[in-house]
N, C-alpha and C positions, 0 to 999 in steps of 0.2 A: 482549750482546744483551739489551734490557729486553722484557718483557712476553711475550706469546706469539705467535709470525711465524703467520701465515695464508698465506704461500708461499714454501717455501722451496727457492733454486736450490745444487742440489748439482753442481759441477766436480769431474770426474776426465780422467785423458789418460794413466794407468799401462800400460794393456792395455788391448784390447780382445776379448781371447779370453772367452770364453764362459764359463767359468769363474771367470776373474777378475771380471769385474764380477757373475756369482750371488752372488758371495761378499758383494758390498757389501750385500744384501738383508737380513741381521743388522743392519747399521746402519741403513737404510730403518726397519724396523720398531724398531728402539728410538725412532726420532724420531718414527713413527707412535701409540706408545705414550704418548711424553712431550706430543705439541703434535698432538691428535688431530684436530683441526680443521684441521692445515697441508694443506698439500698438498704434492709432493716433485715436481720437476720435475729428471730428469737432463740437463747440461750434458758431454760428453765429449768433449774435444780428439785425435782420431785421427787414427793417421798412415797407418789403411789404406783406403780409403776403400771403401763396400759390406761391411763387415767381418759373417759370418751372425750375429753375435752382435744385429745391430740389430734385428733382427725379435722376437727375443724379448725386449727389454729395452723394443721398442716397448710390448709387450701386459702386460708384468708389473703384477702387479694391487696394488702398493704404489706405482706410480710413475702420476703426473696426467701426465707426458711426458717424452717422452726423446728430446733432440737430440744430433747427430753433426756436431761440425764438424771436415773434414778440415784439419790442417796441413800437403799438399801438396797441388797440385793433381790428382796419380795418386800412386799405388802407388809408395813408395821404393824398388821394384824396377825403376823404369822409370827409366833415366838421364836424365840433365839435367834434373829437375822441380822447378822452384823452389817453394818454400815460400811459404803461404798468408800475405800482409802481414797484419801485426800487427791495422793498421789497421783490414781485413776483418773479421776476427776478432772484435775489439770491436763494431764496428756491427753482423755477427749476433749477440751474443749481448747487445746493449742491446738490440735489435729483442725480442730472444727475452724478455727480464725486462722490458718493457714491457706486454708482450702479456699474459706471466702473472701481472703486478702484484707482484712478487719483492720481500718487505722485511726477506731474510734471505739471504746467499750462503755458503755454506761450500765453502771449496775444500780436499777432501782429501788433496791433493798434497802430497808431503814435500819434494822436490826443485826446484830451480830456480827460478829467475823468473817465468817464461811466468804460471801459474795466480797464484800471486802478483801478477803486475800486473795481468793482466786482471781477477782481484777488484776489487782497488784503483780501477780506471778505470771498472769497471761501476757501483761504491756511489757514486763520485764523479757518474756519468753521470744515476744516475738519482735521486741526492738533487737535482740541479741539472733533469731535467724532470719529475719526479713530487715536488715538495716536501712535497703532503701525505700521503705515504707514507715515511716516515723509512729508510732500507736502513741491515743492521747486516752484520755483517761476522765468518766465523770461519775459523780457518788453523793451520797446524802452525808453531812457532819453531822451527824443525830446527835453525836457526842464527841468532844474534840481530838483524841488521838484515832476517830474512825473517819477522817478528813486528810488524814496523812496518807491515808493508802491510794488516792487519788491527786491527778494534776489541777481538776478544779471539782470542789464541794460547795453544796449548794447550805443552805440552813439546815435546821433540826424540821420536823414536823409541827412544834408548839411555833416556833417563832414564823413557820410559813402562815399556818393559821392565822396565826394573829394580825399579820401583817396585811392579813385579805379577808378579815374580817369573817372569818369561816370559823362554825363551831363545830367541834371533836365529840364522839367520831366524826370524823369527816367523809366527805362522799369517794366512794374508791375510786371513780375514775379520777377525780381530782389530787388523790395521792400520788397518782406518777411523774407529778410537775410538779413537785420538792425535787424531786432530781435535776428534772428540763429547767428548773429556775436558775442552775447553776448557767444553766447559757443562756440565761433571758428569755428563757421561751411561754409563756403562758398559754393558759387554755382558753380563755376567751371563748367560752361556750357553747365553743367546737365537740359536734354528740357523737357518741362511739358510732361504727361502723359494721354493716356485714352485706353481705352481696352472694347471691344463687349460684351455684354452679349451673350452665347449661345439662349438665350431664344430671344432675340430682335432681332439676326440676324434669326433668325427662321421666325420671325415674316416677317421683311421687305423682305426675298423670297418669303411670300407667299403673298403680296402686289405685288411685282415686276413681278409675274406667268406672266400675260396678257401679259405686256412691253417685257418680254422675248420671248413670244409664235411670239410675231409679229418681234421682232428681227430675231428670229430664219427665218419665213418666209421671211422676206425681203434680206436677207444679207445670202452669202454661209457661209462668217466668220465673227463671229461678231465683231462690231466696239468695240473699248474701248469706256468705259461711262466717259463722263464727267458732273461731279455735277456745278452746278451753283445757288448761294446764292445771291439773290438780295438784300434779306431782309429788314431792317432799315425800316420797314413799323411805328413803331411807331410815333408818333408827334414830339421826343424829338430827333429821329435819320434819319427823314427825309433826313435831311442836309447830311447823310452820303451818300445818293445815288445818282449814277453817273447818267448822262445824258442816257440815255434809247438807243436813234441811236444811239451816240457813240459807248457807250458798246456794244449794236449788230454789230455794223459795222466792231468791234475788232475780236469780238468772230467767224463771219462770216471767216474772212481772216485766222481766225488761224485754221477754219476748212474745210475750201479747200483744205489748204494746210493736214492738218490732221485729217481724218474726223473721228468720234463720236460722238456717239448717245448722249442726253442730259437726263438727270435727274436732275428735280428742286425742290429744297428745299424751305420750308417758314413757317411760323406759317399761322392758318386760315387766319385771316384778310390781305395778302399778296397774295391770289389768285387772284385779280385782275392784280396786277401787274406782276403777273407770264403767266397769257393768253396776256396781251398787249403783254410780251416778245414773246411770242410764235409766235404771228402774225406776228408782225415786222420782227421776226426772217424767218419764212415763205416767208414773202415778199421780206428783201433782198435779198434770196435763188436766188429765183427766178430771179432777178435782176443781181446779181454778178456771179452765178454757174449755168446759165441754164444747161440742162442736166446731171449734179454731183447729183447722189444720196441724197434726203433732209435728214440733220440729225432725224431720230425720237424723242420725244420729249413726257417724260414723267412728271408729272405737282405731287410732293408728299407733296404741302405745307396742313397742317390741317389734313395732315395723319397718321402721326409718332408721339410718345412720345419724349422727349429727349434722352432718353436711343437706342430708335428705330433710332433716328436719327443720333446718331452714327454710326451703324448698316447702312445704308442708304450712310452716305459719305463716309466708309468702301469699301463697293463696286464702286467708282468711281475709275478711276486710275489718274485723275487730279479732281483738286476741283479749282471753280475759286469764290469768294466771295468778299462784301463789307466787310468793317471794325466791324462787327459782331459777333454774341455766334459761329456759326457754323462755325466760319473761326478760332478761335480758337482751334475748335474739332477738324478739320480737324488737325491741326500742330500737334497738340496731340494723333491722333492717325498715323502720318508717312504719310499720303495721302500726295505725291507733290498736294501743296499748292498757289494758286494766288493771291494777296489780293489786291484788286484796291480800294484806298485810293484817295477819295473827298477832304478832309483836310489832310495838316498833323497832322499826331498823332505817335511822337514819341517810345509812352509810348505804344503802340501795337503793334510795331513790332516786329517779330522773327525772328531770325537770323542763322537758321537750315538751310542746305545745301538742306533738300525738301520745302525750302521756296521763294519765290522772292513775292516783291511787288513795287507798281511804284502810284506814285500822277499826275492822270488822266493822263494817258500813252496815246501818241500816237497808231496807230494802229500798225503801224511797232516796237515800243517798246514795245508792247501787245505780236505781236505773236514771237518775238527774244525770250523774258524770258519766253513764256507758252512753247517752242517747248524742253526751255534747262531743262525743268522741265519733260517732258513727254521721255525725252531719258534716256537710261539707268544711273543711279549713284551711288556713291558709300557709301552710305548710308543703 
């Protein structure tokens, strides 16, 4: 790539979860840092089509636009759904790098053809109707004839690792600089990003009125909030969720010692398991802290949008979360952060000074790392 792109179209189709794509926001801003003047417009090849993660990736405030083209025509849960022609595919996204004057595409994709051709056919498409706009071209050599379809490729994934001393899996936000390496761009420990909307934090105060009216009543000063994400309510993320006592028996000890009020987060289908919490939580009160003030206990799952629920973990001063979308947001938006990990998963950690996380933490290794998160830092 010569000179410096004034818009440049990024292709991903990895995930679409919530999480996954925050994570690209490190790379976002390294490019925003290097070619201040670009603009960064996302290109995402999805196979779920309506995925929540679109709305906040619509508003993210390092991205000029963010399009979702589905590669079926419904949900690969609905049988017989043919897949989106290739053909389709190209004409929206030559429409889309028309539209934004694109003379830079980098596809971060490691795998496959798909993102590789469609680069290839977009630089070809619109070097041949925008001639005085030159398109350059950047890509991953995972494998040597998958470096032909671009003007510059960067290494394979094993040889980036290696080269920087990083063991696989490797961390996902760090995956999108195998690509940014082909232009010398490194991460250099730059942490992903996310920022409130005026409009969604408007919103979630004027949800929060009641929780507050009764804080206000109960308490001369009020407690700090702490957010708590149980989430993993889908079938596929089950497995991510901790033992239920456990987890309350953690959360109880670290709030005797520190008390605050609770606010819990979840999509709909996860308010069951947010009143079990509640109860239990209730009950061990009552058991462990007679006479201690019970933390109050506001329930926001099925309430919020994505954008709102930013807005939402914004106002916590600790966020305690499974291995989740929202336990991403939180790091990304600077909330000290808790992440209580069922399995190891290397490739989810963050490593940000308002971060700690532990693999099913005892209760005394629970409230050590919540107490050092909740004191002042220098961050």
């Amino acid at each position: 790539m010569s000179g410096n792109p004034k818009s440049i179209l990024m292709i991903k189709s990895h995930s679409a979860g919530v999480g996954d794509l925050l994570r690209s926001s490190a790379a976002w801003r390294v490019l925003k840092n290097r070619f201040p003047q670009a603009k960064l417009h996302l290109l995402f090849l999805s196979k779920h089509p309506g995925y929540a993660s679109e709305g906040l990736m619509g508003e993210h405030h390092l991205l000029d636009s963010c399009t979702f083209l589905t590669l079926r025509e419904k949900s690969p849960d609905v049988k017989g759904v043919s897949k989106t022609p290739f053909k389709r595919l190209l004409s929206q996204a030559l429409e889309l790098a028309q539209l934004k004057e694109v003379d830079c595409v980098i596809d971060f994709e490691m795998h496959g053809l798909r993102s590789s051709l469609l680069t290839w056919c977009l630089v070809k498409g619109m070097n041949k109707k925008m001639p005085s706009i030159p398109v350059s071209s950047v890509g991953v050599g995972q494998f040597p004839m998958r470096s032909w379809f671009y003007d510059q490729a960067s290494v394979g994934l094993e040889a980036f690792a290696k080269a920087r001393n990083k063991s696989l899996p490797m961390d996902y936000t760090d995956r999108d600089f195998v690509a940014l390496s082909a232009l010398e761009l490194e991460r250099n420990a730059v942490p992903i990003e996310l920022r409130v909307e005026p409009s969604a934090k408007q919103k979630v105060e004027f949800l929060l009125q009641s929780f507050q009216a009764e804080r206000a009543m109960d308490q001369g000063i009020p407690r700090p909030v702490l957010g708590v994400n149980i989430g993993c309510g889908t079938p596929d993320a089950l497995y991510k969720r901790p033992d239920l006592n456990h987890f309350v028996d953690a959360l109880v000890a670290f709030l005797e010692r520190n008390p605050h009020d609770i606010v819990l987060t979840g999509a709909p289908f996860e308010q069951a398991v947010n009143l079990e919490f509640a109860m239990l939580l209730s009950k061990r009160w009552a058991q462990a802290a007679p006479g201690l003030p019970e933390p109050l206990v506001w329930d926001g799952a099925g309430k919020t949008s994505m954008p709102d629920l930013s807005a939402l973990i914004s106002a916590c001063q600790l966020f305690v979360s499974t291995d989740s979308g929202p336990y991403h947001m939180a790091v990304a938006l600077r909330v000290p952060t808790f992440c209580w990990f069922v399995v190891n998963e290397p490739s989810s950690l963050h490593r940000e000074p308002w971060c700690a996380a532990s693999l099913n933490p005892s209760v005394q290794e629970f409230v050590t790392q919540t107490e050092r998160l909740v004191r002042p830092n220098p961050f």
